[in-house]
C-alpha positions in Angstrom: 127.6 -57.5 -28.0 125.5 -54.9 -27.1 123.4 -55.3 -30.9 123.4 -59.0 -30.5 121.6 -58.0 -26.8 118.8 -56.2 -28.0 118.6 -58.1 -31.2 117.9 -61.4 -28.9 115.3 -59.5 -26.5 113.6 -58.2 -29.5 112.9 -61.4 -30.7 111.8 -62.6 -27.7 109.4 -59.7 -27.2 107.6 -60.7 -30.9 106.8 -64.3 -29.1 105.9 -62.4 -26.1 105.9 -58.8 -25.1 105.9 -58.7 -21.6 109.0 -61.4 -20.7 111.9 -59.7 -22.3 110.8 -56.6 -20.4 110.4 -58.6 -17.0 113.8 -60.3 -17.5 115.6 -56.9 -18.0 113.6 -55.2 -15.4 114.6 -58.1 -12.8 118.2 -58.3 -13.9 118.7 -54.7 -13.0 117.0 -54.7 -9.8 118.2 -57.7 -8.1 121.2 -58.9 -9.9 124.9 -57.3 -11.6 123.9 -58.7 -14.9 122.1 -55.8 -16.3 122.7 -52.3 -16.1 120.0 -50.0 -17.9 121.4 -46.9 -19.0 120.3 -43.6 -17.6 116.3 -43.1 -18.9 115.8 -46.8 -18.6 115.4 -47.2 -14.5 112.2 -47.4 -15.0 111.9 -50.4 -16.6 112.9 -52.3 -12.5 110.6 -49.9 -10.3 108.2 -52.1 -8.3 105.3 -50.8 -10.0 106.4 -50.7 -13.6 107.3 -54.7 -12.7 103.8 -55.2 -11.1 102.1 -54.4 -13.8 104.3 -56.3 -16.0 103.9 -59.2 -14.6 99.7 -59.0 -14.5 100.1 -58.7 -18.2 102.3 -61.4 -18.3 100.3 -63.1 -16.6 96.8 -62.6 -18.7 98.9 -62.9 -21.8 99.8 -66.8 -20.8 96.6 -66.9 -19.6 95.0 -65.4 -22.6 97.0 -67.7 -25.4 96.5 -71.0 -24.1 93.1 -70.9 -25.3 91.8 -71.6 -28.8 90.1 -68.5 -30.7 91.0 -66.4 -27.6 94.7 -66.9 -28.3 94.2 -65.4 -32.4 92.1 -62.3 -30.5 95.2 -61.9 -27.9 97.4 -62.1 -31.0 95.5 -59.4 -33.5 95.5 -57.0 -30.5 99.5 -57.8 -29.9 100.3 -56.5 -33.5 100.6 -53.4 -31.9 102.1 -54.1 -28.0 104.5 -56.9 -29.3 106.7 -54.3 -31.7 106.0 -51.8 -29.1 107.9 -54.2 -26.5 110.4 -55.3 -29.0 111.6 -51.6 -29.8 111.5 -50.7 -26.3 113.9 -53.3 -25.5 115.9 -52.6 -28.2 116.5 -49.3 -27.2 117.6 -49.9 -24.0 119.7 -53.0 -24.6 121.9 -50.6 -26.9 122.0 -48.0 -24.6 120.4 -45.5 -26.3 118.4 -42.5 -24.1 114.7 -41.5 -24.1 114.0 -38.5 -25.4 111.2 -36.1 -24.1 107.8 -36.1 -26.0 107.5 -32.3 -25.3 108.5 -31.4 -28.7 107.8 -34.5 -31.3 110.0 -33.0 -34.1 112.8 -33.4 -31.5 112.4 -37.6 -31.3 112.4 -38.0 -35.4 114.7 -35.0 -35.8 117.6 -36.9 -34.0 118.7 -40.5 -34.4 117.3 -41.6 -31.3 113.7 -43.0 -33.0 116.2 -45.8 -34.9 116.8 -48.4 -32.4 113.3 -48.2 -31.7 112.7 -48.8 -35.0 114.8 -51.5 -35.2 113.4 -53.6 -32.9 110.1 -53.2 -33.6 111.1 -54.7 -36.8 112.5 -57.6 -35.4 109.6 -58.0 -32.9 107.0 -57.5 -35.4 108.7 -60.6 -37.7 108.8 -63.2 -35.1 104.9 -61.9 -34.0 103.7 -61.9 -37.9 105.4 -65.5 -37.8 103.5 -66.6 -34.8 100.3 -65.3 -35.6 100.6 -66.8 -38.4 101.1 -70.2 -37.8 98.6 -70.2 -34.7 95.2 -70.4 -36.5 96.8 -73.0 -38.9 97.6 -75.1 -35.4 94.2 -74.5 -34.1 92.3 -75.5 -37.3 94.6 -78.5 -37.6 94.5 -79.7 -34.1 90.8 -78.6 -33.2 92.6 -76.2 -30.3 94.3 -79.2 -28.6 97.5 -77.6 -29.8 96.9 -74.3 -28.3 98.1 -74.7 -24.8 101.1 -76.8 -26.1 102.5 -74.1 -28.6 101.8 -71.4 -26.1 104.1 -73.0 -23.5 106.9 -73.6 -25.8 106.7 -69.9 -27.1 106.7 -68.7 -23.7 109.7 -70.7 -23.1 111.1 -69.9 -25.9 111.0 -66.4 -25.3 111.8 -66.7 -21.5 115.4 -69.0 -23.4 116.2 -65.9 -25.6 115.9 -63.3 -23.0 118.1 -64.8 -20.8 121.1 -66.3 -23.7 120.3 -62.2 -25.0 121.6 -61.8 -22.0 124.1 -64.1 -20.7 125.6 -65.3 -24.0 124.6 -62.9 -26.5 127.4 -64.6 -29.1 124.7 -67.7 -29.3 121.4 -65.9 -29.7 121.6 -64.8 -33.4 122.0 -68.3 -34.1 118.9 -69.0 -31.8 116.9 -66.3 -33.4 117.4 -66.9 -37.0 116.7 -71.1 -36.4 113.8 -69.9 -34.7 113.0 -67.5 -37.5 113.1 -70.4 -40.3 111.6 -72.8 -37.7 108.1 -70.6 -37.8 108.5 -69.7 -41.3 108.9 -73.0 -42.2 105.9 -74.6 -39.8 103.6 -71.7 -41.3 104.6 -73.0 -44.9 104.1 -76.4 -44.1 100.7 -75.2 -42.2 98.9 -73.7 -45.1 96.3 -75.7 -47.1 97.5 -76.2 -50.2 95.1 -75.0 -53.7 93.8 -77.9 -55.3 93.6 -78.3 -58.4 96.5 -77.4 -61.7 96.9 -74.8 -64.0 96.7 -76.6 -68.2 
């Protein structure tokens, strides 16, 4: 349960990074739901979910609008992933490790769940970015606001059945998976012309 957990928040973080975060953070603060293992408490302190929610906030902000939302989305290569392996990690239960000495973080196991969900995160971002421009050309940007809602309530959907019915969101998560790859398929301009 604990795998389909973080598999279903890292998913959600490669639509949109800061959500999955804000959903953990407030489950553990003000609800039973979640409980963060030890090194995670973080993650609900007042000021770590301040600031989460002013990036949330320019994030929705951000990728509503047409050539600003591909900008947002080239500099979330990096913050997506980062998000998705963060909650990862903590939706498995795994520790953080101290920075003091490097060779101690990729000496031990503890780097893989990390890994892990940056993978996942990084997919469903690769997918979204994808398809986005594609929209934006074929729509002249009228699509832009439309997508960026359903994304964000997409991601605000996974986080909380990730949560609350972890059983359904691999299904959720791999329809939405062949969903975008599909729509970015579908999106591309196709080469004229036949090879003779």
């Amino acid at each position: 349960m604990e795998l389909l957990t973080a598999a279903g928040l890292s998913s959600a973080a490669g639509l949109n990074a800061y959500i999955p975060l804000l959903v953990l953070g407030l489950l553990n603060r003000f609800t039973s739901w979640v409980a963060l293992p030890e090194g995670w408490g973080w993650l609900s302190n007042g000021w770590a979910l301040g600031i989460l929610a002013v990036l949330l906030l320019i994030e929705v902000v951000a990728d509503k609008i047409p050539v600003i939302d591909s900008v947002n989305d080239a500099l979330q290569t990096v913050v997506r992933p980062a998000s998705g392996g963060l909650v990862f990690a903590s939706g498995v239960g795994a520790q953080t490790v101290a920075v003091a000495d490097p060779g101690n973080t990729f000496g031990t196991a503890a780097w893989v769940p990390l890994l892990i969900g940056a993978g996942i995160a990084l997919v469903f971002h690769l997918l979204k970015s994808g398809a986005r421009p594609l929209l934006n050309l074929g729509t002249a940007g009228v699509a832009a606001p439309v997508v960026s809602t359903a994304e964000d309530g997409t991601a605000l959907g996974l986080s909380l059945l990730a949560v609350v019915l972890p059983v359904l969101v691999l299904v959720a998560a791999v329809a939405l998976a062949v969903l975008l790859f599909v729509g970015v398929r579908r999106l591309r301009p196709r080469r004229s012309g036949t090879a003779t």
